[in-house]
C-alpha positions in Angstrom: 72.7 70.8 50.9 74.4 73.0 48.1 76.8 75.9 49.4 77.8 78.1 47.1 80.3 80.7 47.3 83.2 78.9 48.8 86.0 79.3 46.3 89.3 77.0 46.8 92.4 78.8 45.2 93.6 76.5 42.2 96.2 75.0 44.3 93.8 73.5 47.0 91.2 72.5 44.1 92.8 68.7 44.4 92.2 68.5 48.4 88.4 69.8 47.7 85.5 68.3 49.1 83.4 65.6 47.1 80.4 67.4 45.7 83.1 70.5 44.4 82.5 71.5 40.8 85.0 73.3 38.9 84.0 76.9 37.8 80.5 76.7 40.1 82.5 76.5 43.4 79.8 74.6 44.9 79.9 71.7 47.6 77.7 69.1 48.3 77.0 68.6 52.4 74.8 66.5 54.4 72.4 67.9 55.9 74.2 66.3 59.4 77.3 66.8 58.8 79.9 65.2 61.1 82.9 67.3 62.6 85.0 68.9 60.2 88.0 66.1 59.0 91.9 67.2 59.1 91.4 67.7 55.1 88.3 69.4 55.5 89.9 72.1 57.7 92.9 72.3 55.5 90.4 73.1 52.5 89.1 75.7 54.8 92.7 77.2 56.0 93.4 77.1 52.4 90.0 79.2 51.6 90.4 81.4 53.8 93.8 82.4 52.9 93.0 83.0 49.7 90.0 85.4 50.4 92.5 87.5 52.7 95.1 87.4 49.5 91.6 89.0 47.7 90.8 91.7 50.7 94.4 92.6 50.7 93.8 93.8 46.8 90.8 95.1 47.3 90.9 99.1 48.8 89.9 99.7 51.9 87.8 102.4 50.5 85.2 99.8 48.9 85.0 97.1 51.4 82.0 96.8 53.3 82.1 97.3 57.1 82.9 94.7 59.3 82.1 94.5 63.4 83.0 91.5 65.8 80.9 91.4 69.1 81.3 89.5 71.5 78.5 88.1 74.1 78.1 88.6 78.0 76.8 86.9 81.0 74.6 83.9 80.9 75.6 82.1 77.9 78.3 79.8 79.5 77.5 76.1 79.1 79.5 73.2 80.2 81.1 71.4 77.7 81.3 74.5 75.6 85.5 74.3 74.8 84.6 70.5 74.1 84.6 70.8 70.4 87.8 73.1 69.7 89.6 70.9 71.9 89.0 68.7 69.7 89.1 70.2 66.2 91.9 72.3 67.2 93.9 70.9 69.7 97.3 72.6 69.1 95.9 76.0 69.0 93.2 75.2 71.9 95.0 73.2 74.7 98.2 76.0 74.9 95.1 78.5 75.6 93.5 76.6 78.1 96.9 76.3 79.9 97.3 79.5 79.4 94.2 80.8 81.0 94.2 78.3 84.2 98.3 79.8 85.0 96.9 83.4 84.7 93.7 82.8 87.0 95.4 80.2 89.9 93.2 77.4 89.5 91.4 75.2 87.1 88.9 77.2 85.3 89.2 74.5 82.1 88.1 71.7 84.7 85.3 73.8 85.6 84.3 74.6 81.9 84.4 71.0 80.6 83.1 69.0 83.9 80.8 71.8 85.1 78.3 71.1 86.9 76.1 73.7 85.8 75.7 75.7 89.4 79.4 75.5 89.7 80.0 77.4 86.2 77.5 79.8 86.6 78.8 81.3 89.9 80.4 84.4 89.0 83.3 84.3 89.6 83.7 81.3 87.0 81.1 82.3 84.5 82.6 85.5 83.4 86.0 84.5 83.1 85.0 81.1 81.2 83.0 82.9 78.8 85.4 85.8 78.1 88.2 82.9 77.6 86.0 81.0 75.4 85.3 83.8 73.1 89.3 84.7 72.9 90.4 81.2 72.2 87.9 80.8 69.1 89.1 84.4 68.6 92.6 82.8 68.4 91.5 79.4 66.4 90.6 81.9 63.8 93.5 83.9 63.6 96.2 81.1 63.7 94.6 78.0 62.1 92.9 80.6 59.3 94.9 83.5 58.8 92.3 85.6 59.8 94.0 88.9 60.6 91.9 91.6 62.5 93.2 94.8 61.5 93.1 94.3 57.9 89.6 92.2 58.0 87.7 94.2 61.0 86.9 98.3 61.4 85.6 97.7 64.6 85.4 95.7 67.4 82.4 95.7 70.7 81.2 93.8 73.2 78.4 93.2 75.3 79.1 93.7 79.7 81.6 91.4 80.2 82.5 91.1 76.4 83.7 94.0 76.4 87.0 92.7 77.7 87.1 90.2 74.7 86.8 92.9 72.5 89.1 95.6 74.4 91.6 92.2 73.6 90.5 91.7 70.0 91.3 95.4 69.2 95.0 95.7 70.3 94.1 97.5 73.7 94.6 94.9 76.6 96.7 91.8 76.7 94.2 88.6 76.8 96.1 87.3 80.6 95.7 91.2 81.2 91.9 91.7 80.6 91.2 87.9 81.8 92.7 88.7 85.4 91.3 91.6 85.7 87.9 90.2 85.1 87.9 87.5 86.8 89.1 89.9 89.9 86.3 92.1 89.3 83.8 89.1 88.9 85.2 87.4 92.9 84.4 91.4 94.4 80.5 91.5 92.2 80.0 88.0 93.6 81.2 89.2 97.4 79.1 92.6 97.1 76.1 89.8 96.7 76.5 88.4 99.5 76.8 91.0 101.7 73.7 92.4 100.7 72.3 89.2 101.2 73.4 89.2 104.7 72.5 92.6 105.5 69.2 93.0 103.7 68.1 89.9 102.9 65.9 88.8 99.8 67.0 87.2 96.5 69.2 89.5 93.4 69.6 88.8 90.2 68.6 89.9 86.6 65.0 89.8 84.4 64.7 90.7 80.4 61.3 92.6 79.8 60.5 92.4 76.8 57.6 94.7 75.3 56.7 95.7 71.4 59.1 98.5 70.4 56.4 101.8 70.8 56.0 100.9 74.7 60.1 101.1 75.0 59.7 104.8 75.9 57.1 104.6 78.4 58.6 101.2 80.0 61.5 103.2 80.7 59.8 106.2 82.2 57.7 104.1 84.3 61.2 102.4 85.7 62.1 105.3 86.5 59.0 107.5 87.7 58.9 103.3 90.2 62.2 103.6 91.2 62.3 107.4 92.3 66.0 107.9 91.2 67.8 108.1 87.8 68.7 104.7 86.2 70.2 106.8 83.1 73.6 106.3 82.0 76.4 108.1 83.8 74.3 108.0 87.1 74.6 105.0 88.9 78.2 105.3 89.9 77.1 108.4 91.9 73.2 108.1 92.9 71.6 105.4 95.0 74.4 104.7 97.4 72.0 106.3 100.0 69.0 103.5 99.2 69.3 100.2 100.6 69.8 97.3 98.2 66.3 96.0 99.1 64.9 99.0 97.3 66.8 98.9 94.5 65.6 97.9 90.8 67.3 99.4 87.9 68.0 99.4 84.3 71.2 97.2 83.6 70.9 96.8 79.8 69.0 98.6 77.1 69.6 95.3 74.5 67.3 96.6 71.7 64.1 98.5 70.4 61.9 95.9 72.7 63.9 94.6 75.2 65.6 96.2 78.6 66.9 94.6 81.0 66.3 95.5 84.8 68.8 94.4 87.7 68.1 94.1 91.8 65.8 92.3 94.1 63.5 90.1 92.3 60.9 90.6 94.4 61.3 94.4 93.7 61.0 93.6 90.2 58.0 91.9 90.3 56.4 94.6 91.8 57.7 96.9 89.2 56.2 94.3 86.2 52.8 94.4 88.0 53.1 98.6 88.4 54.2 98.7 84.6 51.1 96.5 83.4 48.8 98.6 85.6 49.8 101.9 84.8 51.4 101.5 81.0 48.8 99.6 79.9 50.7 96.9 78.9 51.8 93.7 79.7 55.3 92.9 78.9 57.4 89.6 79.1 59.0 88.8 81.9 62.3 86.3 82.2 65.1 86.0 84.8 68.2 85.5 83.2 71.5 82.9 84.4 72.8 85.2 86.4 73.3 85.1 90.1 73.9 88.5 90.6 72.3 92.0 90.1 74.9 93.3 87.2 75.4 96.9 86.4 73.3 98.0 89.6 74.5 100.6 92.7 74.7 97.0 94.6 78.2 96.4 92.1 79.8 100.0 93.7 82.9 98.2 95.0 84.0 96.5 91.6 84.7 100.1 90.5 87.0 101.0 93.1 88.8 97.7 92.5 88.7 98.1 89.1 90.6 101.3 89.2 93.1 100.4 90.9 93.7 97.2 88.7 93.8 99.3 85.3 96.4 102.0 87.6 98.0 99.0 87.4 101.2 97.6 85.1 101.0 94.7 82.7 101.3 91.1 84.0 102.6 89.7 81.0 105.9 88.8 80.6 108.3 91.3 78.7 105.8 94.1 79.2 105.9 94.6 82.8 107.3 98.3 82.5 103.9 98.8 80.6 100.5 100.1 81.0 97.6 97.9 80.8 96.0 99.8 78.2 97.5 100.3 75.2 95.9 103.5 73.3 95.5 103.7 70.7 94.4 100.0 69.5 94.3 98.5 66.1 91.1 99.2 65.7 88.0 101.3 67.7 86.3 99.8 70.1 82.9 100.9 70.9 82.0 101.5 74.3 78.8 100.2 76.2 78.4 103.2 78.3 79.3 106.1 75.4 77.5 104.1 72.7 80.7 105.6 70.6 84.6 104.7 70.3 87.2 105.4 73.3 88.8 108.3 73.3 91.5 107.9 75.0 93.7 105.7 77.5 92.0 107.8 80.8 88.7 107.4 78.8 89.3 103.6 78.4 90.3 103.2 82.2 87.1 105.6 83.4 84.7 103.7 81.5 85.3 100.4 81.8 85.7 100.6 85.5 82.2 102.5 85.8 80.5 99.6 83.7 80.2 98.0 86.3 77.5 99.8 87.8 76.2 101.4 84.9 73.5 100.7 82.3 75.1 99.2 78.9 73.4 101.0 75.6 74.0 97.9 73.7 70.7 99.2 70.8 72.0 103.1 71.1 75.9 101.5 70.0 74.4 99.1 67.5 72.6 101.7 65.7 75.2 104.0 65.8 77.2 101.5 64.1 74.5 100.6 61.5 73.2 104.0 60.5 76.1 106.9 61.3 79.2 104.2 60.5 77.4 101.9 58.1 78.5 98.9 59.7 77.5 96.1 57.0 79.1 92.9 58.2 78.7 91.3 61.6 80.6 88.6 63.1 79.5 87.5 66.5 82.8 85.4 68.6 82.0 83.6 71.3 79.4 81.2 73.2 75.7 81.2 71.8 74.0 82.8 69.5 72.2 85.7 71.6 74.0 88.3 70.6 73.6 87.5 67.2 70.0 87.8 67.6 70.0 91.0 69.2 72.3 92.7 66.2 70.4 90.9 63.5 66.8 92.2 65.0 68.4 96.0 64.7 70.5 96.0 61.4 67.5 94.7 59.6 68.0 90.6 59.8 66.0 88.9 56.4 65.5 85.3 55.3 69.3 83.7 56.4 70.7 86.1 58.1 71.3 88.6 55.2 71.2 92.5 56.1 71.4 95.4 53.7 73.5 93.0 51.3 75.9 91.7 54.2 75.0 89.7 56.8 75.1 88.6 60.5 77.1 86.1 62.0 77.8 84.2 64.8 80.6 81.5 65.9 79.9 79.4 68.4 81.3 75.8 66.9 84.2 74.9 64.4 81.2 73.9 62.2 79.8 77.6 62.0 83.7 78.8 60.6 82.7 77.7 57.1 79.4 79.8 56.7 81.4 83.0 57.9 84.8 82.2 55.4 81.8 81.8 52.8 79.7 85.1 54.1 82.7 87.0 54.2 84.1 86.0 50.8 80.5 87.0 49.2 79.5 89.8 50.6 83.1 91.1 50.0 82.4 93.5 47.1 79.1 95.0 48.5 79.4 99.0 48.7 77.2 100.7 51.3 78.5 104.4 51.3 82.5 104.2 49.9 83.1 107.8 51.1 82.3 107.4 54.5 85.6 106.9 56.6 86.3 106.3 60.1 
């Protein structure tokens, strides 16, 4: 396999790869590749800090838009901090300690040894995946010089992502936003059970996925079956009257064919077969890895907890006279319930508690991005490539990964660093709409 693009700064061009042609800046790889040598890396490091050397000359006016997203629930895997233990062990093991002092227990042992149902428990998945995403967040900044401000206009991330990305944009402390989360995972996981207690039945989360000109009416349908709103801002206050039993609502609005509904599964099902009878169509149902009904009335006492933890002062040592959240960040950070940028500190604290509960416009923040901010460049941190998916099938996704002369990315493995440091460095002249500022 030929990649081109990758150009090593004249005084790395001696530690090059085999296959590396002078003036073509091409390398030769194997199809299979095997992990990434110590010289291999240090050819990357060494790439990589020559491209920032180029986007530091290069105006800010003329550079194309860049985004990093980060995923949410049910893309934890065990095993899934294997390879940048590995590949980047100083960097990697520090975090990892770092992450089982902040939460009080293993979560590492958990992540590596699993087993599966273990991980997948709230309380572990969430704070596994958001720690995951951080510390290849981290890999990228300290072993590549990768500096957000200067490389990133803004940052967003998907439910429980949105921490990662509240982190990656200067607003929250990564112990901060992990203990918090993790907090807020141990109360969704109790509200559960108590349901399950008092009402019985089975909870949980189902994608429906339908062609894009039925979106409308699968929504109204949801709504016109559930007899109470399932819009955004509404959840936090309706519903509290209707037993969890009864209760089926839109957690995630993902793209221009796919919702997401939270609740009893059985209620769900009932809903699927009332949408096929009376739409007219007959959309695609699968439950998701989630063992609880997210961003549904059922979650009501995370939000409480959750404002009292952001009323809270930093945990982090030497800023313990501070607020959690920082305002402004280093760069915006779009919100899943506005679909646009906090505003403020209060606005940060509101929101993010209410998510909770509340329906996440993932396509309505996408698009904004893509069509009023002209967001060109997408870089998706963390486990799996879902998220990916979902951006690239909105921004316009052609042939490998190429949109509107940019592109959409995702890392997942050390492997996947090289494509981006190459994606980045040749898209980095592409010119969507110069006079457009933030």
């Amino acid at each position: 396999m030929v990649v081109r693009g990758l150009a090593f700064p004249r005084q790395a061009r001696s530690l090059a790869p085999r296959g590396w042609k002078e003036g073509s800046h091409e390398v030769s790889i194997s199809p299979r590749s095997p992990p990434p040598t110590r010289r291999y890396q240090h050819n990357l490091r060494a790439a990589s800090r020559a491209l920032s050397t180029q986007h530091g000359a290069t105006a800010q006016k003329t550079k194309p838009r860049t985004a990093l997203f980060f995923p949410g629930q049910g893309v934890q895997k065990v095993g899934m901090l294997t390879p940048w233990l590995e590949t980047f062990p100083k960097t990697a093991k520090p975090i990892i300690e770092e992450v089982d002092e902040c939460l009080g227990f293993k979560l590492s042992d958990i992540i590596q040894n699993g087993p599966s149902k273990v991980l997948t428990a709230t309380p572990n998945a969430q704070p596994a995946i958001m720690a995951t995403s951080v510390l290849i967040l981290r890999v990228l900044q300290r072993e590549f010089g990768f500096d957000i401000p200067s490389r990133v206009d803004v940052t967003l991330g998907h439910s429980l992502g949105e921490f990662a990305a509240l982190v990656a944009g200067g607003y929250m402390e990564f112990e901060d936003s992990l203990y918090i989360l993790q907090k807020r995972a141990t109360v969704m996981a109790e509200a559960t059970r108590a349901a399950v207690e008092k009402y019985g039945g089975d909870y949980g989360m189902v994608a429906i996925v339908t062609e894009p000109a039925y979106l409308p009416r699968l929504i109204a349908a949801v709504d016109d079956f559930v007899g109470h709103g399932s819009s955004a801002g509404s959840k936090a206050e309706s519903s509290s009257d209707v037993a969890p039993i009864e209760q089926v609502l839109i957690a995630n609005v993902n793209s221009k064919n796919q919702i997401v509904l939270s609740g009893n599964i059985a209620k769900i099902k009932t809903l699927v077969a009332h949408v096929r009878q009376f739409v007219g169509h007959d959309p695609r149902a699968v439950r998701l890895n989630s063992d609880s009904p997210f961003h549904s009335p059922i979650m009501l006492p995370a939000v409480s907890v959750m404002r009292k933890l952001l009323a809270r002062k930093s945990r982090v040592k030497g800023r313990e006279d501070r607020d959690v959240v920082t305002f402004p960040g280093t760069i915006p950070c779009v919100s899943n319930l506005s679909a646009r940028p906090f505003r403020d500190k209060e606005d940060v604290k509101d929101l993010l508690a209410r998510q909770a509960v509340e329906t996440v416009r993932w396509w309505d923040s996408i698009r904004y991005l893509d069509q009023e901010e002209h967001v060109r460049r997408w870089i998706g941190i963390g486990p799996g490539k879902v998220g990916r998916n979902l951006v690239g099938k909105e921004v316009g996704i052609r042939g490998k990964d190429v949109v509107k002369g940019a592109g959409v990315w995702a890392i997942t493995t050390p492997q996947d660093i090289e494509e981006v440091l190459r994606g980045l460095e040749e898209t980095e002249c592409v010119i969507d709409d110069p006079e457009d500022q933030w």
